[in-house]
N, CA, C and O atoms as a DFTB+ gen file, in Angstrom:
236 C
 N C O
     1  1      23.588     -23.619     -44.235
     2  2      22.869     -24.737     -44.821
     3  2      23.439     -25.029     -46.207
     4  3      23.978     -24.135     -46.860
     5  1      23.349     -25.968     -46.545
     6  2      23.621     -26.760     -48.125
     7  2      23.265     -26.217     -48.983
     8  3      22.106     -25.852     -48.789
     9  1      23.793     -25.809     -50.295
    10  2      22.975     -25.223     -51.051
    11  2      23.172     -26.861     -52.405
    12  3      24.252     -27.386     -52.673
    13  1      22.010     -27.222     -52.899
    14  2      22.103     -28.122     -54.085
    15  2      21.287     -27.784     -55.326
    16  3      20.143     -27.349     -55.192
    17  1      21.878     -27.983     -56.638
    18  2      21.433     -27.368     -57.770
    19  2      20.469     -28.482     -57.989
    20  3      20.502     -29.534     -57.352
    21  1      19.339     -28.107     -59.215
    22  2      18.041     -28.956     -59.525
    23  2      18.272     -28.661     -60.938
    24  3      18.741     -27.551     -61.190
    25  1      18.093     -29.243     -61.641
    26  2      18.127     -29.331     -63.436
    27  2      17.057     -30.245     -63.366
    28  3      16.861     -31.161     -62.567
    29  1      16.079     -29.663     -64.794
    30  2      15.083     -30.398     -65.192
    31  2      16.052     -31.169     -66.410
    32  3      16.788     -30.570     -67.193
    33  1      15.834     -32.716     -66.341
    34  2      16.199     -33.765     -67.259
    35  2      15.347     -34.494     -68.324
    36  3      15.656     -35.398     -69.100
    37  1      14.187     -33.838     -68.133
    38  2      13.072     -34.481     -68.052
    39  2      11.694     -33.951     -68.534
    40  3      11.211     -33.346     -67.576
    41  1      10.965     -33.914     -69.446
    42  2       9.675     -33.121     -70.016
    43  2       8.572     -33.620     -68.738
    44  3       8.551     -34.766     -68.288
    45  1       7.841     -32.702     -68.359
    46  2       6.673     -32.994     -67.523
    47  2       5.833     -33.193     -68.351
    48  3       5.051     -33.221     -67.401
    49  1       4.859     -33.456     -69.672
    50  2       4.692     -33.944     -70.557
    51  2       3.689     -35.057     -70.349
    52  3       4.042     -35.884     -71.189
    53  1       2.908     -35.427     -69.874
    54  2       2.002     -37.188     -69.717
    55  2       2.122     -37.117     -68.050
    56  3       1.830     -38.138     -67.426
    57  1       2.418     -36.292     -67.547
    58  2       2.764     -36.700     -65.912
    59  2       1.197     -35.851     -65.323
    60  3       0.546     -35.108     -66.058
    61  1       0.740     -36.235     -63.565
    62  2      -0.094     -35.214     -63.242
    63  2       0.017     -33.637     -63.393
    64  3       1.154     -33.359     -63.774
    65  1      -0.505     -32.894     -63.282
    66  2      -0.767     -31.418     -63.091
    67  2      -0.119     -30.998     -62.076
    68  3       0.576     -29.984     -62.148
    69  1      -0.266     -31.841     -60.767
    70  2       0.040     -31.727     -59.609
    71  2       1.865     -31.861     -59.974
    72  3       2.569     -30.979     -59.482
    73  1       2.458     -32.810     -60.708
    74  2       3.757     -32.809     -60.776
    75  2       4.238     -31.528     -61.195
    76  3       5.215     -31.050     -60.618
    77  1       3.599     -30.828     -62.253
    78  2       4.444     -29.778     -63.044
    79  2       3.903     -28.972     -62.394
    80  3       3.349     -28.316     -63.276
    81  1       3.578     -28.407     -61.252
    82  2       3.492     -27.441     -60.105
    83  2       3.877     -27.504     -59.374
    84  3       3.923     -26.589     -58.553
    85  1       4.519     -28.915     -59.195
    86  2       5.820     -28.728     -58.207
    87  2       7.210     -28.124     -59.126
    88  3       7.903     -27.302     -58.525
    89  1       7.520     -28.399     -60.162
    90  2       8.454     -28.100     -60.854
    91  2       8.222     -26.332     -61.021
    92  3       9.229     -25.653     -60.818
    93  1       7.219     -25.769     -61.299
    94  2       6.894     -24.313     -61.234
    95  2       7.266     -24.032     -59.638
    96  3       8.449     -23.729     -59.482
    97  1       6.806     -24.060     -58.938
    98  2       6.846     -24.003     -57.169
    99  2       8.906     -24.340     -56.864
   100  3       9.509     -23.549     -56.137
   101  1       9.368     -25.067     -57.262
   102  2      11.075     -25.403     -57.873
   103  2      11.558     -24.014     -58.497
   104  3      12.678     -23.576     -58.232
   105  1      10.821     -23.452     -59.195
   106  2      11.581     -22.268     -59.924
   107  2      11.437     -22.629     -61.416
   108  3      11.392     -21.670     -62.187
   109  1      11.359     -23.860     -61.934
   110  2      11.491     -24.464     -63.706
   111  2      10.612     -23.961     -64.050
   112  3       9.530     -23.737     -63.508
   113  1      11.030     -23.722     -65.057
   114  2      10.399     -23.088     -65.904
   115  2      10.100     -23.769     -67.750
   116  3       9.014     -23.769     -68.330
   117  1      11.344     -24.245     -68.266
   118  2      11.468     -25.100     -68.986
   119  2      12.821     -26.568     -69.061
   120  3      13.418     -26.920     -68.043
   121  1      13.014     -27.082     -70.159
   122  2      13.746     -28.043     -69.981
   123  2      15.338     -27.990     -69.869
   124  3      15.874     -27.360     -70.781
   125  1      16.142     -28.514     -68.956
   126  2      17.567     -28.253     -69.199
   127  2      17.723     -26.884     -67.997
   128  3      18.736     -26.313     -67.593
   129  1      16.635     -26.727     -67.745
   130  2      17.046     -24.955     -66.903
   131  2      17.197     -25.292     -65.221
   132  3      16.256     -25.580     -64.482
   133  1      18.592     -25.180     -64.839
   134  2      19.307     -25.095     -63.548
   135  2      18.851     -24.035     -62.672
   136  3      18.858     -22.866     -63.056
   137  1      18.450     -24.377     -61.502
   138  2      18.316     -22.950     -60.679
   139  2      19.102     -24.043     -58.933
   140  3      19.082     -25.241     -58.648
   141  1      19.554     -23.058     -58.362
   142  2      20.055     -23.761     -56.915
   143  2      19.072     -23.077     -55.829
   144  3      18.471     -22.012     -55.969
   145  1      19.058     -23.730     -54.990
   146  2      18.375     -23.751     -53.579
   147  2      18.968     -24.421     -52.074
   148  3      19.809     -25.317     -51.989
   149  1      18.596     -24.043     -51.456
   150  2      18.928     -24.041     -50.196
   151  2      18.745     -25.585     -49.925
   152  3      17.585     -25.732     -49.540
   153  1      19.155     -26.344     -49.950
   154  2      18.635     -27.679     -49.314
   155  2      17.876     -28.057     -47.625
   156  3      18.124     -28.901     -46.764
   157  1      16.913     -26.984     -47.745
   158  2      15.747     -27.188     -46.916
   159  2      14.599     -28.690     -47.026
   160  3      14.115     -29.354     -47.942
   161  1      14.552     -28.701     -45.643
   162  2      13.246     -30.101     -45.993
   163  2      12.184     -29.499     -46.879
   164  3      11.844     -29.901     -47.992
   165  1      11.701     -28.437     -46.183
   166  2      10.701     -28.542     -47.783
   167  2      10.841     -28.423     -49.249
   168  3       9.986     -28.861     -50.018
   169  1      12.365     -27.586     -49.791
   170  2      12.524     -28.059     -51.104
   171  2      13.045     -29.296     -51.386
   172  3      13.123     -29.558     -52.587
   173  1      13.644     -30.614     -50.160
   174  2      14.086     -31.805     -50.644
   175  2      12.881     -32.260     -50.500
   176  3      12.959     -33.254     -51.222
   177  1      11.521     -32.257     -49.977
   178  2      10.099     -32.818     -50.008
   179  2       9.713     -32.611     -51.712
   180  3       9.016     -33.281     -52.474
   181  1      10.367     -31.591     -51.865
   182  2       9.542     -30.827     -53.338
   183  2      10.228     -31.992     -54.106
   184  3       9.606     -32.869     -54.707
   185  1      11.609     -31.901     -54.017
   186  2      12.258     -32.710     -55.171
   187  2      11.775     -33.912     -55.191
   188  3      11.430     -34.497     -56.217
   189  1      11.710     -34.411     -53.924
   190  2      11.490     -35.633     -53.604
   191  2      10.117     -36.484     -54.890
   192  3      10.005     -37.610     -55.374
   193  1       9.519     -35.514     -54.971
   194  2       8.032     -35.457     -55.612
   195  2       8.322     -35.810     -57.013
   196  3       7.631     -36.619     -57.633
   197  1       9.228     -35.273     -57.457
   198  2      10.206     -34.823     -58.940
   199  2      11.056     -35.809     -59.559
   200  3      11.284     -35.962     -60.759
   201  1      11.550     -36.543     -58.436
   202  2      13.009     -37.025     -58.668
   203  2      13.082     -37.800     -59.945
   204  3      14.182     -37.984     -60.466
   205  1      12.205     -38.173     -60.376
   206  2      12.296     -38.910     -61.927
   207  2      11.941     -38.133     -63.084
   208  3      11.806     -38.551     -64.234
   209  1      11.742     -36.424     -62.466
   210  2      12.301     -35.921     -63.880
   211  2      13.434     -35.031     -63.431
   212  3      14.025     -34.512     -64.377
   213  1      13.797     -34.783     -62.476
   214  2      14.927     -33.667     -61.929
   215  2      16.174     -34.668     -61.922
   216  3      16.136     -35.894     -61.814
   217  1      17.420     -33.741     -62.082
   218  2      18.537     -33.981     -61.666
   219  2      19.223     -32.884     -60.453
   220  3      19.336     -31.661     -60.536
   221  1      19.584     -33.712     -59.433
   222  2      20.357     -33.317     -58.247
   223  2      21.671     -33.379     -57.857
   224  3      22.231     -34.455     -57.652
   225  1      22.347     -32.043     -57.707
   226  2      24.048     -31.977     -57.567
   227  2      23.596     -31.555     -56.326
   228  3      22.411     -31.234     -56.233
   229  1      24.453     -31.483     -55.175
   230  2      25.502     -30.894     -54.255
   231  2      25.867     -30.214     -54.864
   232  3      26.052     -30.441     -56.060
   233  1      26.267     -28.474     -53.977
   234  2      26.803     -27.717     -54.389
   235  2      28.022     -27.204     -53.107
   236  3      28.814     -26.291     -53.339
């Protein structure tokens, strides 16, 4: 399977509760911090949730 990196770009900051528990549930922890994952449907569901504060590479 694919593996694609996730970088937070983005302060969760003014957003729901529900957003920055997906970003915890992601692995983030704070801003700028890269972690990679498996590109499974449920972590592209997760990102999916994110995508306007995450950044997404292919790896």
């Amino acid at each position: 399977m694919a593996k694609i990196k996730i970088t937070q770009t983005k302060s969760g900051i003014g957003y729901p509760e529900r957003q920055k528990q997906t970003l915890v549930a992601l692995g983030i922890k704070k801003m700028h911090q890269t972690v990679e994952k498996e590109a499974t449907p449920q972590v592209l569901g997760l990102v999916a949730k994110v995508h306007h504060l995450v950044k997404v590479e292919n790896i």
